[in-house]
mmCIF file of the N, C-alpha and C atoms, coordinates in Angstrom:
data_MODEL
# 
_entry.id   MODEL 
# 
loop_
_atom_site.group_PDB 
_atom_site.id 
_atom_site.type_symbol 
_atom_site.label_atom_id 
_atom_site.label_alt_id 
_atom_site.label_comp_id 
_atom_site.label_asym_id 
_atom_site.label_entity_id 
_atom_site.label_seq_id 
_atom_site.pdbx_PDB_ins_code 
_atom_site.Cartn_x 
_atom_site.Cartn_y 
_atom_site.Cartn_z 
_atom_site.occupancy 
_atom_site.B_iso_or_equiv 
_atom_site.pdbx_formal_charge 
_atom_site.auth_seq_id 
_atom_site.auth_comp_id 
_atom_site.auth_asym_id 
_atom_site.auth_atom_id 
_atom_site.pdbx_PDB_model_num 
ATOM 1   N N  . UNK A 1 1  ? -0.935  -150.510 -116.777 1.00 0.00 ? 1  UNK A N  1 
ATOM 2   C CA . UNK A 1 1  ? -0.910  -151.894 -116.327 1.00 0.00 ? 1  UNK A CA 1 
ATOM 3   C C  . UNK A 1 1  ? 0.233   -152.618 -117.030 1.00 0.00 ? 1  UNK A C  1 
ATOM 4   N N  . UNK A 1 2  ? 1.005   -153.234 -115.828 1.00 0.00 ? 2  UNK A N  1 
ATOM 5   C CA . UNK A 1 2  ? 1.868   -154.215 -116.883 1.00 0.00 ? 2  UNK A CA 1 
ATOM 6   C C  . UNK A 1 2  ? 1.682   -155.442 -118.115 1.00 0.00 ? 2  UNK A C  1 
ATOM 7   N N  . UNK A 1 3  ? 2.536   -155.417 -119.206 1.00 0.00 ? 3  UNK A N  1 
ATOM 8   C CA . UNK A 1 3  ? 2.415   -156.286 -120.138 1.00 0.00 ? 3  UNK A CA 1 
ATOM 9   C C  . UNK A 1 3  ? 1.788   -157.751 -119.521 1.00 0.00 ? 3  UNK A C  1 
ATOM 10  N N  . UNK A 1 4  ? 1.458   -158.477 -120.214 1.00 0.00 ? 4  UNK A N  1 
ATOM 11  C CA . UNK A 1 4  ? 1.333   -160.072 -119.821 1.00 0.00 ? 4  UNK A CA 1 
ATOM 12  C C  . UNK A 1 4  ? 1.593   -160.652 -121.127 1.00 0.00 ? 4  UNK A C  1 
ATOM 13  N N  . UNK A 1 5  ? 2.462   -161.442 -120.665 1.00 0.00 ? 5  UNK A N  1 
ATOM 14  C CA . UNK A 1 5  ? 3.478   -162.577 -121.815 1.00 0.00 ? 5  UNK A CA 1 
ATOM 15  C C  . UNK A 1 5  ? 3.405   -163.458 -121.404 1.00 0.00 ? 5  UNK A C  1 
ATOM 16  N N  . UNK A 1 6  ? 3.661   -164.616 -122.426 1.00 0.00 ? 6  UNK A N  1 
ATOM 17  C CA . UNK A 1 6  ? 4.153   -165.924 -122.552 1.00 0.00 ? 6  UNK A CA 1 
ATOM 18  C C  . UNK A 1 6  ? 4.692   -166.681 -122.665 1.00 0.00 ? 6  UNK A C  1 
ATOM 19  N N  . UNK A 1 7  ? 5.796   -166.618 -122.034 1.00 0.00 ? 7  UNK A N  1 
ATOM 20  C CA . UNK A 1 7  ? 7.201   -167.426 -122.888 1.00 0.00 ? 7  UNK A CA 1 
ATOM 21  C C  . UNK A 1 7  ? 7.309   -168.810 -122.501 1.00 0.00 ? 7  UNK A C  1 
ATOM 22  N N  . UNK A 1 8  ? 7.937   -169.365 -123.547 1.00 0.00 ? 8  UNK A N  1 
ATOM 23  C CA . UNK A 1 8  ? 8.277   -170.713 -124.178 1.00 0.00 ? 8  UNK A CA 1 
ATOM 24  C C  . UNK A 1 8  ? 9.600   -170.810 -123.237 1.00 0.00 ? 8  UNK A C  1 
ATOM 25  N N  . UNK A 1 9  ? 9.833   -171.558 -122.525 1.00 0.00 ? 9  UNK A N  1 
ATOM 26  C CA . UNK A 1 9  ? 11.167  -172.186 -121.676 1.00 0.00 ? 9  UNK A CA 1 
ATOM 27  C C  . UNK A 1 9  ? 11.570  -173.420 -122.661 1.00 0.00 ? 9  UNK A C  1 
ATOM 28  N N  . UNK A 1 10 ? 13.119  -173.840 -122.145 1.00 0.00 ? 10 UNK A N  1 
ATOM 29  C CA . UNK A 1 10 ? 13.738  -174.571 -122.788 1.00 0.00 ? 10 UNK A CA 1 
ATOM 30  C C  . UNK A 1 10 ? 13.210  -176.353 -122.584 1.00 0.00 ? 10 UNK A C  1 
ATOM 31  N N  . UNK A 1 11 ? 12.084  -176.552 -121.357 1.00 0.00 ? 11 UNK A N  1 
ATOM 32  C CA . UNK A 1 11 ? 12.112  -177.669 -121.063 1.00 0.00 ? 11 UNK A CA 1 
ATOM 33  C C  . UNK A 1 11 ? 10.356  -178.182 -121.945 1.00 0.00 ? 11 UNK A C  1 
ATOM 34  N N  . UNK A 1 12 ? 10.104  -177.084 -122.595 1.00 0.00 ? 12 UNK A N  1 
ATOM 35  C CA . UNK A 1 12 ? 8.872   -177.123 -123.408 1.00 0.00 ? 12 UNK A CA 1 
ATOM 36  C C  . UNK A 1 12 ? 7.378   -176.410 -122.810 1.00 0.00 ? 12 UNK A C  1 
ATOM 37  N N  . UNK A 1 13 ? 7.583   -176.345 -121.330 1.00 0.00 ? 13 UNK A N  1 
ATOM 38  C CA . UNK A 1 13 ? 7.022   -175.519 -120.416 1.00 0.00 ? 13 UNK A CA 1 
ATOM 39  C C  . UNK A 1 13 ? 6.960   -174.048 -120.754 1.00 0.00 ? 13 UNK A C  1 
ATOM 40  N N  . UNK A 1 14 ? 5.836   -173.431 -119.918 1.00 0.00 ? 14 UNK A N  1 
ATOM 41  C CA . UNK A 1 14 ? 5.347   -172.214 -120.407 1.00 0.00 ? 14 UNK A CA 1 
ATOM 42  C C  . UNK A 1 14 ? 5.525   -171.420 -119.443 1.00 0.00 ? 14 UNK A C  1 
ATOM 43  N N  . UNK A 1 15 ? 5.892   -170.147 -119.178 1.00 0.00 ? 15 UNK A N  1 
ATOM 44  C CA . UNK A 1 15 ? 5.337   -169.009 -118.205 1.00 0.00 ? 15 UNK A CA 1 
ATOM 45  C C  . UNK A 1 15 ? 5.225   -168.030 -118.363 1.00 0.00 ? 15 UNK A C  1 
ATOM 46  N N  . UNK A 1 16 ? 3.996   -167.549 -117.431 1.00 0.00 ? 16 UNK A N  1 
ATOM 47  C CA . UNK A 1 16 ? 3.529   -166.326 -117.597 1.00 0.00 ? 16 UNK A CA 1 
ATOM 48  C C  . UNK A 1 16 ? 3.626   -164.812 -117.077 1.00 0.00 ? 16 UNK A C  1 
ATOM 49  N N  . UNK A 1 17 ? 4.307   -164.340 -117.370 1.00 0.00 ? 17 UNK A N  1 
ATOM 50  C CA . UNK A 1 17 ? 5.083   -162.833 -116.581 1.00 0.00 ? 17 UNK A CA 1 
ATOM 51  C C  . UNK A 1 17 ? 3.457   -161.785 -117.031 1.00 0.00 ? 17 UNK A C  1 
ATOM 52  N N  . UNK A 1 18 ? 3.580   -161.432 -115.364 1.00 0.00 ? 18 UNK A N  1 
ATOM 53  C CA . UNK A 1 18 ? 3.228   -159.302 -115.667 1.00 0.00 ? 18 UNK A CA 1 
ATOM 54  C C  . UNK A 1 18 ? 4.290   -158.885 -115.583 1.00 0.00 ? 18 UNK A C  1 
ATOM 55  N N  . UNK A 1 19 ? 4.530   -157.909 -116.198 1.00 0.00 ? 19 UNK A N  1 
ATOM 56  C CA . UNK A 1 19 ? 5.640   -157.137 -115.963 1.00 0.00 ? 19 UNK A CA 1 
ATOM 57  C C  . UNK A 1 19 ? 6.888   -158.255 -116.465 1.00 0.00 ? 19 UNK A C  1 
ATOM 58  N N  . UNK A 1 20 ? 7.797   -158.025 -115.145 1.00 0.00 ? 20 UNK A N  1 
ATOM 59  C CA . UNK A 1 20 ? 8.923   -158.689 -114.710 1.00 0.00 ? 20 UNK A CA 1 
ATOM 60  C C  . UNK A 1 20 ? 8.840   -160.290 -113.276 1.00 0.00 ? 20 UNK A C  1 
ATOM 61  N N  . UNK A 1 21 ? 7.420   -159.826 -113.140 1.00 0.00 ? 21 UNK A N  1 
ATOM 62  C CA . UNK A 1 21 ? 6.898   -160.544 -112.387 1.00 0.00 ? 21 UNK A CA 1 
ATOM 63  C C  . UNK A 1 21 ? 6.692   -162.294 -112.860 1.00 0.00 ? 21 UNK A C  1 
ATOM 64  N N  . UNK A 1 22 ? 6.957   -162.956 -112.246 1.00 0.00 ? 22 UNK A N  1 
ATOM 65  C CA . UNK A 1 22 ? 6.505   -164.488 -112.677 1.00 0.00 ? 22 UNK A CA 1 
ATOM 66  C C  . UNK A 1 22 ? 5.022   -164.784 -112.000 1.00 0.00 ? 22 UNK A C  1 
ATOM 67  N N  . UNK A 1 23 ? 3.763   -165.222 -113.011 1.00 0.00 ? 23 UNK A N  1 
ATOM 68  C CA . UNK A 1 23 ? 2.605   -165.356 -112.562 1.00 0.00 ? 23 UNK A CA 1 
ATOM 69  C C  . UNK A 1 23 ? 2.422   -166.907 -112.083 1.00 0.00 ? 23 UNK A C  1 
ATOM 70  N N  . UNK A 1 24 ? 2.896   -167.525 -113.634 1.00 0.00 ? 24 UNK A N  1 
ATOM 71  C CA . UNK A 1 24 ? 2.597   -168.993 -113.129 1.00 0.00 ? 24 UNK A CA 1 
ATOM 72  C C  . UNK A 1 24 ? 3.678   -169.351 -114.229 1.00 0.00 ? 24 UNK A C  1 
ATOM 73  N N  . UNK A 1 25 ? 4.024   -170.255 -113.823 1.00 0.00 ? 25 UNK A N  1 
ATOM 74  C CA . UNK A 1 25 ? 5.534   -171.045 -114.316 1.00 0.00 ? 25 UNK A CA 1 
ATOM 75  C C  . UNK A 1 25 ? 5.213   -173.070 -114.374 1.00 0.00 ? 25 UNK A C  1 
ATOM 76  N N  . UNK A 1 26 ? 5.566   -173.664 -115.799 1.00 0.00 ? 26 UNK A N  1 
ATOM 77  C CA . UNK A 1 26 ? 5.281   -175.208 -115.782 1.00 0.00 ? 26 UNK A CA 1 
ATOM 78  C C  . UNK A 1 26 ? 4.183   -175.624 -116.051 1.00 0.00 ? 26 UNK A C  1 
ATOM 79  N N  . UNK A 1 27 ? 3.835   -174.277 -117.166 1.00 0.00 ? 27 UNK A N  1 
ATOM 80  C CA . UNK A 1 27 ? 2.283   -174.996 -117.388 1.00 0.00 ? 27 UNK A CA 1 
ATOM 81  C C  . UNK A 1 27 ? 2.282   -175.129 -118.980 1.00 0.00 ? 27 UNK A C  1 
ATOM 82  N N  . UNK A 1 28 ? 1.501   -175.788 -119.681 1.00 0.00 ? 28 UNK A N  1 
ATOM 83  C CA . UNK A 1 28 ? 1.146   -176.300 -120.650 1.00 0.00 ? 28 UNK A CA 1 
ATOM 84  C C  . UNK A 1 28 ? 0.894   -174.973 -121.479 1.00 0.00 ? 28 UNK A C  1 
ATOM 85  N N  . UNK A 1 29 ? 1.160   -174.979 -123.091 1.00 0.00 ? 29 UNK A N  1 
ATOM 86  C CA . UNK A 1 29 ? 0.604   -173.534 -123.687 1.00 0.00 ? 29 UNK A CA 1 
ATOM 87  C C  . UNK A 1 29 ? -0.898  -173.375 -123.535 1.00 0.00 ? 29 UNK A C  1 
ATOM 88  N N  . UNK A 1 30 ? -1.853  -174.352 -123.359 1.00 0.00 ? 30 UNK A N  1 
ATOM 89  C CA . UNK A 1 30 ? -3.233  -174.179 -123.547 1.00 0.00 ? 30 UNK A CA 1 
ATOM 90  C C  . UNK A 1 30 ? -3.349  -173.478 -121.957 1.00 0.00 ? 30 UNK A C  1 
ATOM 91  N N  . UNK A 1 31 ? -3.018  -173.543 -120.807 1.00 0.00 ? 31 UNK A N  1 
ATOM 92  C CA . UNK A 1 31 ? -2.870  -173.634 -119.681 1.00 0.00 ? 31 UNK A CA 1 
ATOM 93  C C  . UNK A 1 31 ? -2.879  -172.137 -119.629 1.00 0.00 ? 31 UNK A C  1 
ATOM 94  N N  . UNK A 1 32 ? -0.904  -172.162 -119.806 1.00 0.00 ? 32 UNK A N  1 
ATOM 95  C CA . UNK A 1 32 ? -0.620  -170.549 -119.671 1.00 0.00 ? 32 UNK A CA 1 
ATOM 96  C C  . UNK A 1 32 ? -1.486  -169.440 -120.709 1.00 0.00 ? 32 UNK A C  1 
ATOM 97  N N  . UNK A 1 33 ? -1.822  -169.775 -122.362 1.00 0.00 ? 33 UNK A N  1 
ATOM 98  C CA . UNK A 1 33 ? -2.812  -168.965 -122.481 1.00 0.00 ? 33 UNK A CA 1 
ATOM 99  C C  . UNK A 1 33 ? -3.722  -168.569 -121.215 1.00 0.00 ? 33 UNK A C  1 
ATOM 100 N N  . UNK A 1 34 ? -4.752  -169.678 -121.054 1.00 0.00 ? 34 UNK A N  1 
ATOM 101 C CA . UNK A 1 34 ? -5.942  -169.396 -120.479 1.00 0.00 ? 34 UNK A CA 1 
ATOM 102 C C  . UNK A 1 34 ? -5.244  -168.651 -119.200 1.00 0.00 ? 34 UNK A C  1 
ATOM 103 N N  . UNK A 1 35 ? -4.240  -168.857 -118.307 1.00 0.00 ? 35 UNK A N  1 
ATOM 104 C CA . UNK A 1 35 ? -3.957  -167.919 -117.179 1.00 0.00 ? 35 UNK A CA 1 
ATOM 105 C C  . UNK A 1 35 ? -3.735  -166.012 -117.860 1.00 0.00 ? 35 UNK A C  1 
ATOM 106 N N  . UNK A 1 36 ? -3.080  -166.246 -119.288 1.00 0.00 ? 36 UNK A N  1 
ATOM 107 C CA . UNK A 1 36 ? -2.524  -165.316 -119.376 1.00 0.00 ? 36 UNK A CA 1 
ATOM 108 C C  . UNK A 1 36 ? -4.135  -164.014 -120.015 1.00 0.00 ? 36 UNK A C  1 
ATOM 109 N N  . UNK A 1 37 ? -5.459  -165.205 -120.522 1.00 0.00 ? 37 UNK A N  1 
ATOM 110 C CA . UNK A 1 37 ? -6.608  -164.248 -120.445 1.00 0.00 ? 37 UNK A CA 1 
ATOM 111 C C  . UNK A 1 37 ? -7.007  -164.022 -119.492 1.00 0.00 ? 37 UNK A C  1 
ATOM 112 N N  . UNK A 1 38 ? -6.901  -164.856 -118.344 1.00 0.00 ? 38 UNK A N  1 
ATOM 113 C CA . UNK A 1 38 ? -7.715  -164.377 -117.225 1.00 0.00 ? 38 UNK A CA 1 
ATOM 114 C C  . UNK A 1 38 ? -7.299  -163.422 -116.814 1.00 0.00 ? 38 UNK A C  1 
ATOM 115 N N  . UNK A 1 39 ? -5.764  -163.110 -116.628 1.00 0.00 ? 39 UNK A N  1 
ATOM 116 C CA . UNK A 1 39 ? -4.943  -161.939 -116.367 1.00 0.00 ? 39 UNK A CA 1 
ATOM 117 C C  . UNK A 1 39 ? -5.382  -160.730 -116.680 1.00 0.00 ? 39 UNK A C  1 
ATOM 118 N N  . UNK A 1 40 ? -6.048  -161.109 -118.292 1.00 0.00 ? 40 UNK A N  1 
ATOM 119 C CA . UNK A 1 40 ? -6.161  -159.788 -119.160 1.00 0.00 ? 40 UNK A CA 1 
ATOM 120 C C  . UNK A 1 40 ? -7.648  -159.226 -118.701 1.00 0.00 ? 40 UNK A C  1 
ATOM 121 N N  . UNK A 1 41 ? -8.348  -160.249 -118.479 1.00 0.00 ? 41 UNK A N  1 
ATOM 122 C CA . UNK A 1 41 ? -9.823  -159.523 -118.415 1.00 0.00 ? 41 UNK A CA 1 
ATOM 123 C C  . UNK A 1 41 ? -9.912  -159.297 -116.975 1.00 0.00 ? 41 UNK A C  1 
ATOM 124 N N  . UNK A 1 42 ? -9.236  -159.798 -116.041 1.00 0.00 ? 42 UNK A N  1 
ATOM 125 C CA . UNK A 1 42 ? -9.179  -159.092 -114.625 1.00 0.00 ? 42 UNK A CA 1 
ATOM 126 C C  . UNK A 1 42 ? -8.863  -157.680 -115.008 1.00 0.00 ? 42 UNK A C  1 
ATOM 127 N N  . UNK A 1 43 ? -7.314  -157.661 -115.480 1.00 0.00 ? 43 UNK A N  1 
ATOM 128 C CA . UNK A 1 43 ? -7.396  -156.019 -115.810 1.00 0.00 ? 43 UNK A CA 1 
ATOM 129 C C  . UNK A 1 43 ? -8.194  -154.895 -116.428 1.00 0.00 ? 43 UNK A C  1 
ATOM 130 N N  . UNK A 1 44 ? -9.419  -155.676 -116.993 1.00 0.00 ? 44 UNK A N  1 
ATOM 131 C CA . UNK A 1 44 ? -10.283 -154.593 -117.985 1.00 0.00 ? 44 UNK A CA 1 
ATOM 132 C C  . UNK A 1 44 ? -11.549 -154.674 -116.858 1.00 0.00 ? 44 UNK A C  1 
ATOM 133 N N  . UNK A 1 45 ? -11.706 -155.276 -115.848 1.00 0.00 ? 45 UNK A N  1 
ATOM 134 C CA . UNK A 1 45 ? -12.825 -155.233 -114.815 1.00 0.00 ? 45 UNK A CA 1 
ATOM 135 C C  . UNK A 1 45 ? -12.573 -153.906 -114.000 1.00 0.00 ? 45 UNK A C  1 
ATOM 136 N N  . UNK A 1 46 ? -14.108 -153.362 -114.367 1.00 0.00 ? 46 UNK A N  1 
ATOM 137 C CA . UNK A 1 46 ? -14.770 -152.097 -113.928 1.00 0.00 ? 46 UNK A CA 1 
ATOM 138 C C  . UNK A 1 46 ? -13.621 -151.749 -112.262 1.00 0.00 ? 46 UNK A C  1 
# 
């Protein structure tokens, strides 16, 4: 399964990559965390 990251953009905004992929882009760090667990525990579902 691809990585899931978080990166910090220059405008203080957050986004969230699988892979190379852009998940969600312009969100808040509390935000993109929580997208970037949901990401994670989708992937660990049976």
């Amino acid at each position: 399964m691809p990585e899931i990251r978080v990166v910090g953009t220059e405008d203080g905004t957050y986004t969230v990559y699988r892979g190379t992929e852009v998940v969600a882009a312009g969100l808040t760090h509390s935000q993109a965390d929580a997208v970037a667990a949901e990401l994670g525990a989708a992937g660990r579902a049976p």
